[in-house]
C-alpha positions in Angstrom: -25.3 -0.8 14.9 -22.0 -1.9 16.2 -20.1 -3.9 13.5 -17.6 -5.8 15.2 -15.4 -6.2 11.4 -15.6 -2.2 11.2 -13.6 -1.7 14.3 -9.9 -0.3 14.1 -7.5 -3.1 15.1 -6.6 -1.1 17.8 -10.2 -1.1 19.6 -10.0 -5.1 18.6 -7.3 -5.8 20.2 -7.9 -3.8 23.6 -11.6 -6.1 23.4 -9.8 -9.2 23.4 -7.2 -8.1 25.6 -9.8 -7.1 27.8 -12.0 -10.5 27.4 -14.7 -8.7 26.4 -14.7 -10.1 23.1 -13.5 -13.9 22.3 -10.8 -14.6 19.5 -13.0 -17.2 18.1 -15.8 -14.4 18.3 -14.2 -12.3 16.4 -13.1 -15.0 14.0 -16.9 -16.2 13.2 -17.9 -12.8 12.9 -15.3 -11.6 9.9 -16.2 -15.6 8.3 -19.6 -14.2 8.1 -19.1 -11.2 6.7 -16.6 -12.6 4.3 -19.3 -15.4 3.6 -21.9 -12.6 2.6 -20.4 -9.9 0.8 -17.1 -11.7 -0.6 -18.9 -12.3 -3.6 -19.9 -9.3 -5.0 -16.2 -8.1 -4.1 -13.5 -11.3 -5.0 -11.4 -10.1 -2.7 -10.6 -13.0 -0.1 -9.4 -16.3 -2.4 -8.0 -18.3 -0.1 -9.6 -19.4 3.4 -8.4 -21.9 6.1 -11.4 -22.0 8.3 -10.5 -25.3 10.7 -7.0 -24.2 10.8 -7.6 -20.8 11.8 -10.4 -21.6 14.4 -7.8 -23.6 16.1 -5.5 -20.9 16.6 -7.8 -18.4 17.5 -9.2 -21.0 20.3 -5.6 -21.4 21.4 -5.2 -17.7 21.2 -8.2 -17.2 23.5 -7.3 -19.9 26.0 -3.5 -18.6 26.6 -5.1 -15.3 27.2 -6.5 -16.7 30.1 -3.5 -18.4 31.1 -0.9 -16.3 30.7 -2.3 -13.2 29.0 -1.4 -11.6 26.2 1.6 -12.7 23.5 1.6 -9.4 22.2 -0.1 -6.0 21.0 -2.2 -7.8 18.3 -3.1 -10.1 20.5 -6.1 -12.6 19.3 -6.6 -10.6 16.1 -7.6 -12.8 13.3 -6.5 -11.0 9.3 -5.9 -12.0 5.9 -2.5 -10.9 4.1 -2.1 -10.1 0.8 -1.3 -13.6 -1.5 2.2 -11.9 -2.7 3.3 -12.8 0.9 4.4 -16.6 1.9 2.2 -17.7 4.6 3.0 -21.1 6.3 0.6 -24.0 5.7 -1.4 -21.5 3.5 -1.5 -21.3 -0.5 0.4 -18.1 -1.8 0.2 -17.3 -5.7 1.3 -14.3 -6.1 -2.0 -14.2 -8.5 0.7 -16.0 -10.7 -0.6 -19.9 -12.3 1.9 -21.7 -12.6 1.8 -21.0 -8.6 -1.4 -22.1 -8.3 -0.8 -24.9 -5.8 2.2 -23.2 -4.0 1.9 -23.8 -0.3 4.9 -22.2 1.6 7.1 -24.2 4.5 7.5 -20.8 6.3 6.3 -17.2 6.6 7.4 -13.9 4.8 9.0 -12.1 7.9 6.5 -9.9 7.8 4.0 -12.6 8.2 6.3 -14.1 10.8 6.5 -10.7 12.8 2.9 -10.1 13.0 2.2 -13.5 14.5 4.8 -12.9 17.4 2.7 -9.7 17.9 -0.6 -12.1 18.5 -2.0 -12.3 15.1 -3.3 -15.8 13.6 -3.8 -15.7 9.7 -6.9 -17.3 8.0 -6.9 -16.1 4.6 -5.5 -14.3 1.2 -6.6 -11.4 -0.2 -6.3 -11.1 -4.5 -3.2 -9.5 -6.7 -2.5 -9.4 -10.2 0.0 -11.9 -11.2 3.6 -11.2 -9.5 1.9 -7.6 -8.1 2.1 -6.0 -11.8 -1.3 -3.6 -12.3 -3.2 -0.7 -11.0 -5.8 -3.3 -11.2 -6.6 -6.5 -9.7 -7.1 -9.0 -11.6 -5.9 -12.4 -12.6 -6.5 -15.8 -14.5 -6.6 -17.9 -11.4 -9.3 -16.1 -8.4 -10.5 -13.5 -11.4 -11.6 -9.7 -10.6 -12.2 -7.6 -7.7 -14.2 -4.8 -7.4 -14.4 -1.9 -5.8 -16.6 -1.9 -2.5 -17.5 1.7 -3.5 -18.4 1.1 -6.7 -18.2 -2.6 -8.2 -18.0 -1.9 -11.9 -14.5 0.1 -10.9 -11.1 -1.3 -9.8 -10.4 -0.8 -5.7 -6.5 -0.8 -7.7 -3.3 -2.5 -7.6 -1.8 -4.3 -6.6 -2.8 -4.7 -2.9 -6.2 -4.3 -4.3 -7.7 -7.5 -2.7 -6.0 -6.1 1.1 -7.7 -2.3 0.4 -11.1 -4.1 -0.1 -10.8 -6.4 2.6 -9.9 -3.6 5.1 -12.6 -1.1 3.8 -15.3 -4.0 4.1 -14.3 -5.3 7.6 -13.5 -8.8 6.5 -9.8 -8.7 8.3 -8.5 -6.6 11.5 -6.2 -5.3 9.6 -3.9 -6.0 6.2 -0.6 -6.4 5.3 0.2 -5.2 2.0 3.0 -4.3 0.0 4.1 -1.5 -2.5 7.2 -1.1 -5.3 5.2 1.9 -7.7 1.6 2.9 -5.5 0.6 -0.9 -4.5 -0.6 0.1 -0.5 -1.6 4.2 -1.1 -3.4 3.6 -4.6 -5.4 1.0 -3.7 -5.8 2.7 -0.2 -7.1 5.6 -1.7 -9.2 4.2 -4.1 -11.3 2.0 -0.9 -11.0 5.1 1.6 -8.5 2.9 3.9 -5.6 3.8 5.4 -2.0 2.3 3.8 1.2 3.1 5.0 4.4 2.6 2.9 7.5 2.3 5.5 10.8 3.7 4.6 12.4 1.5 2.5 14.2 -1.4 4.5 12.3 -1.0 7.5 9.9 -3.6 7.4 11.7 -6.4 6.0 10.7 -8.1 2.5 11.9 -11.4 2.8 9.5 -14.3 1.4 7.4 -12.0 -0.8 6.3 -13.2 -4.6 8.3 -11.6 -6.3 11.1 -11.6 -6.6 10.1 -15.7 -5.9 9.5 -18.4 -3.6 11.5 -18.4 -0.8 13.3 -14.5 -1.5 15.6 -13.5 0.1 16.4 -10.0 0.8 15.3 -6.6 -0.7 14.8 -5.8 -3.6 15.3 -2.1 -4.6 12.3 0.2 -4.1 9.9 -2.8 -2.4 8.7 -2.5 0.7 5.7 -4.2 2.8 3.3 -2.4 5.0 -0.1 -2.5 6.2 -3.4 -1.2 5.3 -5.7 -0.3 8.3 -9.2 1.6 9.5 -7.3 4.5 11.1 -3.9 6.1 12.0 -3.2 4.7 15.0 -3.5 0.8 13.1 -1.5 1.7 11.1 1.2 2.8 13.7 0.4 -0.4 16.1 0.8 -2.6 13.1 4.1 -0.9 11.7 5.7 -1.3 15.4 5.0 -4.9 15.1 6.2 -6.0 11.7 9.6 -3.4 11.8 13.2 -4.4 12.5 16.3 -2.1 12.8 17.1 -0.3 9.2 19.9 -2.6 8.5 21.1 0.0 5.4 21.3 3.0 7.6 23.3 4.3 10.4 20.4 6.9 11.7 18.5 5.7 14.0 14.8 4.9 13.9 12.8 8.1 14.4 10.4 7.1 17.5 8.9 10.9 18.0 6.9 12.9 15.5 8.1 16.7 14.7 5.4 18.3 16.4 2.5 17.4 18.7 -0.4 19.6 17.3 -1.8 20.1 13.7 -1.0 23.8 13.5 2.4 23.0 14.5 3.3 21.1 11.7 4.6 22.8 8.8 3.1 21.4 5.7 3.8 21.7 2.1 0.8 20.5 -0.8 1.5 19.8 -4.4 -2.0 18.9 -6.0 -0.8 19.2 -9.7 1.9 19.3 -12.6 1.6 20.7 -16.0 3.2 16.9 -17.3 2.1 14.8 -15.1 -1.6 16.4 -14.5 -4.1 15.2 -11.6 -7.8 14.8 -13.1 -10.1 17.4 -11.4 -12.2 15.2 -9.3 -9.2 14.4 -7.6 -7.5 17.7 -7.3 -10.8 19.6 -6.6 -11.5 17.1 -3.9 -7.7 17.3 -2.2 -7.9 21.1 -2.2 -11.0 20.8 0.1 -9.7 19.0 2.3 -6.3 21.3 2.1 -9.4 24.2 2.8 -10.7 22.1 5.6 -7.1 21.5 7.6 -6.7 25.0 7.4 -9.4 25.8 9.4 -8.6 23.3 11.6 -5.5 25.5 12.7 -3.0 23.8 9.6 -0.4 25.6 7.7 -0.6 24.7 4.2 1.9 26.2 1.5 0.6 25.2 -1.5 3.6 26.5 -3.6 6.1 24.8 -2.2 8.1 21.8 -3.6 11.4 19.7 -3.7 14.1 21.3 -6.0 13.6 19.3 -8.8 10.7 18.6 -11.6 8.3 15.7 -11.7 9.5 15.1 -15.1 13.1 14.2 -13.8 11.9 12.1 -10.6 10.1 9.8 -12.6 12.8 9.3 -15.2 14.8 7.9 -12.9 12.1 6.2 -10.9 10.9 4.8 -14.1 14.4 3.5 -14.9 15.2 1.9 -11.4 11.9 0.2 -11.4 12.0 -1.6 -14.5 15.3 -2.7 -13.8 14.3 -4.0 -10.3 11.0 -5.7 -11.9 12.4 -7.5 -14.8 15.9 -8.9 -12.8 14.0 -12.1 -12.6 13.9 -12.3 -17.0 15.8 -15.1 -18.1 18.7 -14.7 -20.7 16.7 -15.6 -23.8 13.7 -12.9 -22.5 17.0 -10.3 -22.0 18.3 -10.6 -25.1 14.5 -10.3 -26.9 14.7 -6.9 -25.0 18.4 -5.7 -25.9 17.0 -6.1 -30.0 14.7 -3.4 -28.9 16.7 -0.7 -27.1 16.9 1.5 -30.5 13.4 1.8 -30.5 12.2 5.2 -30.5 8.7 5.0 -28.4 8.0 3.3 -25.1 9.4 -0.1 -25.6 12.6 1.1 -26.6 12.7 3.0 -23.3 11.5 -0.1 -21.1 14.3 -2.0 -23.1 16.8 -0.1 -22.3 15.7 0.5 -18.6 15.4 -3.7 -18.3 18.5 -4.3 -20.2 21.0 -1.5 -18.9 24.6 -2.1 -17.6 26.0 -2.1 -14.5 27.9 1.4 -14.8 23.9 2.8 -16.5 22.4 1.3 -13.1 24.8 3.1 -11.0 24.4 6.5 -13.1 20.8 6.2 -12.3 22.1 5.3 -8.5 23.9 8.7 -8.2 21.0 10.7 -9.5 18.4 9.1 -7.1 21.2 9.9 -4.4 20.7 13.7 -5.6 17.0 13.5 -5.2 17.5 12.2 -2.2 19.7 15.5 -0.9 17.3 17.6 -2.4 14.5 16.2 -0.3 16.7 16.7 3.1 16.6 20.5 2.0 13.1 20.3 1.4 12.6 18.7 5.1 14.8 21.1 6.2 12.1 23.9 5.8 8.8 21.4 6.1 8.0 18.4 8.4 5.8 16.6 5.2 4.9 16.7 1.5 0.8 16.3 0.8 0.4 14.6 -2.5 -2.5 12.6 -4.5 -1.6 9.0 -4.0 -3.0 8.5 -7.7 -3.8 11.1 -10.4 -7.2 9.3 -11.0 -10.1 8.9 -8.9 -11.4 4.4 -9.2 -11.4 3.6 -12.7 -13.6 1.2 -14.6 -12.2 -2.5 -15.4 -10.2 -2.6 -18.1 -8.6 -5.3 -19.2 -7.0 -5.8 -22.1 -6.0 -9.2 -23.9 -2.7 -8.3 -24.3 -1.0 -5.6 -21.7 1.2 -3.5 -23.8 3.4 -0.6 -22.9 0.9 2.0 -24.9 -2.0 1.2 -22.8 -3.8 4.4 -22.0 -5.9 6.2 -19.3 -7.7 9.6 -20.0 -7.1 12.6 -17.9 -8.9 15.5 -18.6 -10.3 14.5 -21.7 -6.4 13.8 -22.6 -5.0 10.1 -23.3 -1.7 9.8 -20.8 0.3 6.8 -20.2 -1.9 3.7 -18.0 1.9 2.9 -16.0 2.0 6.7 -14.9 -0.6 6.5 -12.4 2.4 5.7 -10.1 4.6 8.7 -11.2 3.3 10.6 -7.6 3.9 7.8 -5.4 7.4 7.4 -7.2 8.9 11.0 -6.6 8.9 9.8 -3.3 9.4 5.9 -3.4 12.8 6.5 -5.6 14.0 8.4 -2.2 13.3 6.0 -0.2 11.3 8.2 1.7 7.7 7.1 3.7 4.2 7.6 2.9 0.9 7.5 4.5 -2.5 7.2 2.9 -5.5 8.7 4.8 -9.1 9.1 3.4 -9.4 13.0 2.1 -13.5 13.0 1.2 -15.2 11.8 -2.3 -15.8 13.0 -5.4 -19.1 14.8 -6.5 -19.7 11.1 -8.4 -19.0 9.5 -4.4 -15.5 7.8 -4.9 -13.3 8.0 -2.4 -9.9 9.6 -2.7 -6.9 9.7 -0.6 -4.1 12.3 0.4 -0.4 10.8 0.9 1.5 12.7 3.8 5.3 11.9 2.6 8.1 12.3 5.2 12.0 12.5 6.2 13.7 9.0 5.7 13.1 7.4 9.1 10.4 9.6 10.0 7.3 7.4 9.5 6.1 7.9 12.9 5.5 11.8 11.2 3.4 10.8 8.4 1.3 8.9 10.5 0.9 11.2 13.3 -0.2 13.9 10.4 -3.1 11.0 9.2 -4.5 11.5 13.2 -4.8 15.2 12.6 -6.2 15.0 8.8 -8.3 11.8 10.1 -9.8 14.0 13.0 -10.5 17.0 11.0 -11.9 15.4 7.7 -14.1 12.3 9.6 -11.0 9.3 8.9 -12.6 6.2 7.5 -16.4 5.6 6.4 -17.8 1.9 5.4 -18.4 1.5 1.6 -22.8 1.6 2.0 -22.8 -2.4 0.8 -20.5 -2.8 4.5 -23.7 -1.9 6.6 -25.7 -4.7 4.4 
C-alpha cells in the first residue's frame, strides 16, 4: 500500500517536480489523513483549507509554466504554532494569544516558502514551548501516535506527531532544552537541531510577537521521515552564521560509516538513562558495528555531566524568563536564599550582568573542550532523552519539584533535557534518527552531535544509522 503522507519530502518533492503527482493531490490526500486520525492524536489545531488549496493550485499551475520555484517545490506542511505564519493563527499554545494572526512569517517560515512550500496548518505546543509534554488550555492534549495514553514530548510535540503520522511533508520545529530531538525520539521521526544561529529565529513565540533576533540557546529546525529531509529542508531554511567567522561546513568528514570515528556515551552515574532506553541504544551501537562502525564507548568530552548542566541550567533560565516583568523579577530576587530548587531558578532568572558573563566564560570552556574532543572524533552518540514516552501527567500547578522516576528512583521532571543540553550550551548540532523500540514497543532515538558548523556530519551519520537500523517506521494506527 503506497501511502502518499508516508513519503520522505524528498520522494514528494521529485513527484511533483516530475508531474507525476499534483500539489492539490498531495494536499487532499494529507487533509484526509488529518481528517481521520487527527482525533485520536490533537496534533494539527489550526487548518486553512480554502487558503491553502489556492496556493497549492497556483503551485501546480506555475510548475507548468515556468517550473519549479524551488527544491520543495509544491509541498504542502504544517509548522509548529510557536512560529508566526502569515494570514494563519499562531498561539504559541499561549491564551491570551488565542486570536493572534501574524502580518508576516517567522523567517524560517518565510525561507521555506521561497523554497516551494505552501503552509496549511499548525501543529500543538505547550504554552510559550515550556514542557516535555504537550499540552495546553486552548487546543488540549496530544498523544503519542505509538501509544496514545503517553506524551509524543515537548515542545514540538504536535510537529513529531504530525511527521510520524504523515499528515505534513515535513515539519519545522524548534528547540532551546530537547524541543525537536525529544519529541523526535519519542515518535521515531527524524529532528535536527542546527548549530545555533544558523537557521534564523526571527518571529518565533517566544520571546513574542513580532521577535526579533536570537535569543541564546534557541534555534529552529525541522523534523522529517529520513536523513536526507532533513538535509533538503535545513539547506532551505539556513542563512550565513552571522556570529561566526568560519565558514559553513558544506562536506561531511568521511564518506563511509566505518570511516567515521564515533564516540557513544549511553549513561552517567548523576544523570542516569532508564534501561529501556540504554538497553535499546546499545543494540543499535551492537548493530552499527557490524555494519563496519567504530564505536568507543568510553570516550567523552573533558568535563562531567554534572558541570555542563549547571551551566546549561543557568543560561537557560536566564534566557527563558528575560521576558518577566519587574514586579515577577523582584518576586524571584526574595527567593534567591532559598536552599532547594527555587532558590537555584531564582538566582539563575534574577542574576547580574557580571554572574551572566561568568556563566558566559565557562560555556566558552566547554566549548574548547569539545574542539579537543572533535579533534580525536567526527561525533558524539547520545540518548536524546533519558526516558523512553512517558504517561500524561499533568499537574494543576507545575512546580520546580515535579518528578519523573528513573530506575525505580524519583529525579528532577526538567532534567530530561540535561543530554540535549551538554551539547545545546556549546552551541554545537544534533541529529535525531530512529534507534529501534523498547521490549514494551516505544520508540527511541539516538542524537549524533557534531563540530560547530558541521551539521552536514550529523546528518550524513543519520543516512548510515538509518540504513543499517531500518530509518523510520509508521506508528501501526498510520496504516489505518
Amino acid at each position: 500500500m503506497d501511502i502518499w503522507g508516508l513519503r520522505s519530502a524528498t520522494e514528494l518533492a521529485a513527484s511533483i517536480r516530475n508531474r507525476e503527482l499534483s500539489s492539490v493531490e498531495l494536499f487532499d490526500h494529507l487533509l484526509g489523513r488529518i481528517e481521520h486520525l487527527n482525533p485520536e492524536v490533537n496534533a494539527v489545531v489550526t487548518i486553512d483549507a480554502d487558503r491553502a488549496r489556492t496556493e497549492a493550485r497556483r503551485l501546480d499551475d506555475l510548475l507548468v509554466r515556468d517550473g519549479p520555484v524551488g527544491p520543495l517545490h509544491g509541498l504542502p506542511i504544517t509548522v509548529k504554532d510557536t512560529l508566526e505564519t502569515a494570514g494563519l493563527r499562531t498561539t504559541a499554545g499561549a491564551e491570551e494569544l488565542a486570536e493572534h494572526v501574524p502580518a508576516t512569517d517567522a523567517a524560517a517560515v518565510e525561507l521555506a516558502r521561497a523554497a516551494g512550500v505552501f503552509v496549511f496548518g499548525k501543529t500543538n505546543t505547550p504554552p510559550y514551548a515550556d514542557d516535555h509534554q504537550t499540552y495546553n488550555s486552548l487546543f488540549g492534549t496530544t498523544n503519542n501516535p505509538w501509544d496514545p495514553t503517553r506524551t509524543p514530548g515537548g515542545s514540538s510535540g504536535g510537529s513529531a506527531v504530525a511527521v510520524a503520522l504523515g499528515f505534513t511533508s515535513f515539519e519545522i520545529g524548534s528547540d532551546i532544552a530537547n524541543s525537536i530531538r525529544s519529541p523526535a525520539s519519542h515518535c521515531g521521526v527524524f529532528g535536527h537541531k542546527p548549530t545555533y544561529g544558523r537557521v534564523p529565529y526571527r518571529g518565533h513565540i517566544p520571546p513574542g510577537p513580532r521577535a526579533v533576533g536570537d535569543p541564546d540557546l534557541a534555534v529552529v529546525g525541522p523534523l522529517a521521515r529520513s536523513a536526507d529531509d532533513l538535509a533538503l529542508v535545513l539547506e532551505a531554511i539556513s542563512q550565513p552564521n552571522a556570529r561566526s567567522t568560519h565558514p559553513t561546513v558544506i562536506e561531511p568528514r568521511a564518506t563511509s560509516l566505518d570511516a567515521y570515528r564515533l564516540a557513544a556515551w549511553f549513561d552517567d552515574e548523576r544523570y542516569p538513562v532508564a534501561p529501556a532506553v540504554r538497553d535499546t541504544l546499545e543494540s543499535a551501537t551492537e548493530e552499527l558495528r557490524r555494519a563496519g562502525a567504530k564505536v568507543d564507548d568510553q570516550a567523552r568530552p573533558a568535563f562531567s555531566m554534572t558541570e555542563a548542566r549547571e551551566v546549561f541550567n543557568a543560561l537557560l533560565v536566564a534566557v527563558t524568563t528575560a521576558r518577566l516583568n519587574e514586579e515577577e523579577k523582584e518576586q524571584l530576587r526574595a527567593q534567591r536564599d532559598d536552599p532547594g530548587p527555587l532558590g537555584r531558578f531564582a538566582r539563575n532568572a534574577t542574576m547580574t550582568r557580571e554572574e551572566w558573563l561568568g556563566y558566559d566564560l565557562r560555556r566558552q570552556e566547554l566549548r574548547a573542550r569539545w574542539d579537543e574532543f572533535f579533534q580525536e572524533f567526527d561525533a558524539l552518540l547520545c540518548p536524546c532523552n533519558p526516558l523512553p514516552p512517558i504517561p500524561h501527567d499533568q499537574p494543576e500547578e507545575r512546580t520546580l519539584d515535579r518528578k519523573v522516576t528513573i530506575d525505580g528512583v524519583a529525579y528532577r521532571y526538567f532534567d530530561q533535557s540535561v543530554w540535549a543540553g551538554v551539547s545545546g550550551v556549546a552551541y554545537l548540532p544534533g541529529t535525531a534518527a530512529p534507534a529501534g523500540r523498547t521490549r514494551d514497543g516505544l520508540p527511541v532515538g539516538v542524537e549524533i552531535v557534531g563540530p560547530f558548523l558541521e551539521d552536514v556530519t550529523c546528518i550524513d551519520i543519520a543516512r548510515h544509522v538509518e540504513r543499517v537500523l531500518g530509518g523510520f517506521e509508521p506508528p501501526p494506527m498510520a496504516l489505518l
